[in-house]
ZAMARGU-4260 file (C-alpha; in steps of 0.2 Angstrom, whole numbers, plus 5000, padded with zeros to 4 digits):
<rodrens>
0) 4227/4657/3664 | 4237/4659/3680 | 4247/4673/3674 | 4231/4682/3666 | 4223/4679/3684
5) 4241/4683/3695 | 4240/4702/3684 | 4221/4703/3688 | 4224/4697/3705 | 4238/4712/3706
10) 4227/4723/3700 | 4211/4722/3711 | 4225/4725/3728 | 4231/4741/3715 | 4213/4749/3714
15) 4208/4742/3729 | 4223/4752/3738 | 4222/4767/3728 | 4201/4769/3730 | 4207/4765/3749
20) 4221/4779/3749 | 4208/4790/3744 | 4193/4783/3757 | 4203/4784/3771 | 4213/4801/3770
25) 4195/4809/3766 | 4184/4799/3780 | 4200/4807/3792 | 4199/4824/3786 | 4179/4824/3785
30) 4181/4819/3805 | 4195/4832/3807 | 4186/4846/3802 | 4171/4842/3810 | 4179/4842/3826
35) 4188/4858/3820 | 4173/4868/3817 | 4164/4862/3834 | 4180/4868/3844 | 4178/4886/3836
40) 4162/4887/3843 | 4152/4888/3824 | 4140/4874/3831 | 4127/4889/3841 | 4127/4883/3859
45) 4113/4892/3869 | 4119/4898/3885 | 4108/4900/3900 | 4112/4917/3908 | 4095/4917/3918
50) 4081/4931/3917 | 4086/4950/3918 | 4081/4960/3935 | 4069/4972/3926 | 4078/4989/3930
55) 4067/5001/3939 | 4063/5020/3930 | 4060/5027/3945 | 4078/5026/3950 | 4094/5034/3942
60) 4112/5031/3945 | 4118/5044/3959 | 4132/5049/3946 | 4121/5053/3935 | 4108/5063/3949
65) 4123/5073/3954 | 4129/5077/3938 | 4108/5081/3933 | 4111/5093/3946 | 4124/5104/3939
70) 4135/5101/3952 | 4148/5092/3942 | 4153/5081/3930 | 4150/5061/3928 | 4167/5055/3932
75) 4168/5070/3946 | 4154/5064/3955 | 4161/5048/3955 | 4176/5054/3962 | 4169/5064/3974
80) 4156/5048/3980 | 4172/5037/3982 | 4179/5051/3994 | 4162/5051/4004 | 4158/5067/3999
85) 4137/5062/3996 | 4124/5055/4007 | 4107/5049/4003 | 4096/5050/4017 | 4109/5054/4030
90) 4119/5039/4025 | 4136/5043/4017 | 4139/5032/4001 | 4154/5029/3992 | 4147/5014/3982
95) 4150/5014/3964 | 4132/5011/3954 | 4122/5017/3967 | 4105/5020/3963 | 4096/5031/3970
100) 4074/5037/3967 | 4069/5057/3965 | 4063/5058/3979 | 4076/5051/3990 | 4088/5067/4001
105) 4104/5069/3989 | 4116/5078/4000 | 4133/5085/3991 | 4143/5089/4003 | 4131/5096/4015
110) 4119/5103/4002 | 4103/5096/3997 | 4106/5091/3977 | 4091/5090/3964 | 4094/5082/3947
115) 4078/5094/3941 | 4083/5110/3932 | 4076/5125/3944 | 4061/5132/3939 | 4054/5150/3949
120) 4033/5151/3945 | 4027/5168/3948 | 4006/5164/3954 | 3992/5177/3955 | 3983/5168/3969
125) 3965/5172/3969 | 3951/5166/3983 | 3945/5149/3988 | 3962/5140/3987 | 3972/5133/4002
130) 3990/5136/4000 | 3997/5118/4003 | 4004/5104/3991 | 3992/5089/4001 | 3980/5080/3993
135) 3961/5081/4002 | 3961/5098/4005 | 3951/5103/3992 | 3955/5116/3980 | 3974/5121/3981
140) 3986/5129/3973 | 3995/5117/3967 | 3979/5113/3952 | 3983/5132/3948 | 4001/5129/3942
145) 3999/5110/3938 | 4002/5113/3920 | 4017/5126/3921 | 4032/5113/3923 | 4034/5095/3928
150) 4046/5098/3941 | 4042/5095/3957 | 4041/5114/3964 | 4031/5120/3980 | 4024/5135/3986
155) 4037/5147/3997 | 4027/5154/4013 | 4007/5152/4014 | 3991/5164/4009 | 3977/5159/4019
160) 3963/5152/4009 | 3955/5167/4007 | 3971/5180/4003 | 3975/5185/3987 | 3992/5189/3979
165) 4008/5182/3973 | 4017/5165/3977 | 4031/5160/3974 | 4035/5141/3968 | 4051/5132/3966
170) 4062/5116/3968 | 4076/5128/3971 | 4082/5126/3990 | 4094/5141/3990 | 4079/5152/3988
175) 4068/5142/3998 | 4080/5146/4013 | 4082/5164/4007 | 4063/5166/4013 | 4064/5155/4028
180) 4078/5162/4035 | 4073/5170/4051 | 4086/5184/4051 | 4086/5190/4034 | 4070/5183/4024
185) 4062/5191/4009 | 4050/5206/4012 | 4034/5204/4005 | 4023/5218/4003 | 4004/5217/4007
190) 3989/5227/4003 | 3977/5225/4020 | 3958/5231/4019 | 3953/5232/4038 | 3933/5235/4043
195) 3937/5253/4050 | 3948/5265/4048 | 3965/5262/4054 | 3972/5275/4070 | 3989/5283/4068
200) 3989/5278/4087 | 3988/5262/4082 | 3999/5263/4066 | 4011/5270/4074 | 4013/5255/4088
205) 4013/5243/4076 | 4029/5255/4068 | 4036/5253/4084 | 4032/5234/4088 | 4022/5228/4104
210) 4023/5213/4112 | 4007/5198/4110 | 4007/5187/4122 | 4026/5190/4128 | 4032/5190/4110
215) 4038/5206/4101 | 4028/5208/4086 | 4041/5219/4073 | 4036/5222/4054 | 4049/5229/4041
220) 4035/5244/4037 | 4015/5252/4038 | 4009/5266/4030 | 3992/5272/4023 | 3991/5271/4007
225) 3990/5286/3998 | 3972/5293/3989 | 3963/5282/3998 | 3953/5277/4016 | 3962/5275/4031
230) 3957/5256/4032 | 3968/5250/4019 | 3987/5252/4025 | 4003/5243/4015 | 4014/5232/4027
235) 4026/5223/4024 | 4035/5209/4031 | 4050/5195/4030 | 4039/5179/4037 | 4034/5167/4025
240) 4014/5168/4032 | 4003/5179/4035 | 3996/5174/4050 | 4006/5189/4060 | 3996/5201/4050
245) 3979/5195/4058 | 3988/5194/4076 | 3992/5211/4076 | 3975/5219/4072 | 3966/5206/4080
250) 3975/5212/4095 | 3971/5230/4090 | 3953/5226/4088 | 3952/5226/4069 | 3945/5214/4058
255) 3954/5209/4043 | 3941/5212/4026 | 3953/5208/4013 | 3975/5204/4013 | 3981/5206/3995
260) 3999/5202/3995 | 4005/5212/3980 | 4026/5213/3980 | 4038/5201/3982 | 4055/5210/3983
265) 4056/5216/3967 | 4042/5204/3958 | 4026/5213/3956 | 4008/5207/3950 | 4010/5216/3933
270) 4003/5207/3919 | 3998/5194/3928 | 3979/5192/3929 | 3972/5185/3945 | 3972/5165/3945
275) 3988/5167/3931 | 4005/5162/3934 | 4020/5167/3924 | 4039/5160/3924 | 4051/5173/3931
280) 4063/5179/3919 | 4083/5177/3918 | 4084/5194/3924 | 4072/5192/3938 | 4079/5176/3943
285) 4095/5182/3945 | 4089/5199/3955 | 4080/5186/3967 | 4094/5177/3972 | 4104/5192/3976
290) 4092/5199/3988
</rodrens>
């Protein structure tokens, strides 16, 4: 009996170790490869990064604006920004990531920048429209061409409301400052109905120029117009209104009936009806920016 229980009692340490070799090592590589698998980051840990700043559509990177523009590359303009090459609104930036809105004054290197493509609207004004881009003015000129781009173009020069004849629109600033330019300008040609008849006296003083007021009024040319009545007379001038052409015949004692402006430079009202607008042509642009 006490050797059957001394080999039974050997026994129960035998399977009592070996179920205990197998526990333990297993428990320990259980705990191991949970530790193991936290530290790789397998457990999802939500991380608290705070809401997003919600970006604005109005505003665009000023790489990206000066590039839009056609001026130069991305990584040129940023180049160029770090060198202070660009100012927005008179203040010279040289931050990378700067943000900028439309409607903000993009300067690259002295020169007004838009990121818009250039678009040139060619408008057969008729009556009854003020020739202004303001709201509360009633009828402009601007409802006329609201639906031939969604750049933001404007009218060169003015027609009184009442004139008739072409305009010019555009976001292009070269051209702008083609017509504004006090020494050169662009000549428009307009067709003038006066209440009489026109005396070669008095054409020929305008030729000439005369002073108003102490001013010397000048235009570039007057002549009647051929095959018909003496009170309509073709002058043309280089400022952007009109408003010269009813100081000299008031000044002469005419009245004004009718101003048609029907030229301008080379771009004439052919095929487009009155109230109708059209996008000038490659060819036409090009010839415009050469005058």
């Amino acid at each position: 009996m006490a050797k059957h229980q001394d080999t039974k009692g050997k026994g129960k340490p035998l399977g009592k170790g070996k179920s205990s070799g197998k526990g333990k090592p297993s428990e320990k590589g259980n705990t191991n490869s949970k530790t193991k698998s936290f530290a790789r980051g397998n457990t999802p840990v939500k991380k608290n990064s705070g809401p997003k700043a919600p970006s604005n559509p109005d505003e665009i990177r000023l790489n990206k604006y000066i590039a839009n523009s056609g001026m130069c590359s991305r990584r040129e303009a940023d180049e160029n920004i770090a060198i202070g090459l660009v100012s927005v609104n008179g203040k010279v930036i040289t931050e990378m990531g700067f943000k900028v809105k439309r409607t903000d004054d993009v300067r690259f290197d002295g020169r007004r920048i838009t990121p818009e493509a250039k678009v040139y609207v060619l408008l057969n004004k008729p009556k009854g429209f003020a020739t202004t881009n303001s709201e509360g003015k009633g009828r402009t000129v601007m409802d006329l061409v609201a639906n031939a781009t969604k750049s933001n173009i404007k009218p060169i020069g003015r027609l009184g409301r009442n004139s008739l004849g072409l305009l010019l629109f555009t976001n292009d600033d070269i051209i702008v400052q083609k017509f504004t330019n006090s020494k050169n300008g662009v000549a428009r040609l307009f067709q003038v109905e006066l209440d009489k008849n026109l005396k070669f006296e008095d054409l020929k003083k305008i030729q000439e120029g005369f002073k108003v007021e102490g001013k010397l009024v000048t235009v570039e040319e007057i002549s009647y117009i051929q095959n018909e009545s003496k009170n309509l007379v073709g002058i043309k001038i280089k400022n952007t209104g009109n408003t010269i052409l009813r100081t000299i015949f008031d000044n002469l004692n005419y009245d004004i009936v009718k101003i048609d402006c029907v030229a301008i430079g080379h771009l004439t009202k052919k095929d487009i009806p009155r109230g109708h607008w059209k996008h000038l042509t490659e060819q036409e642009i090009n010839t415009l920016k050469m005058l």
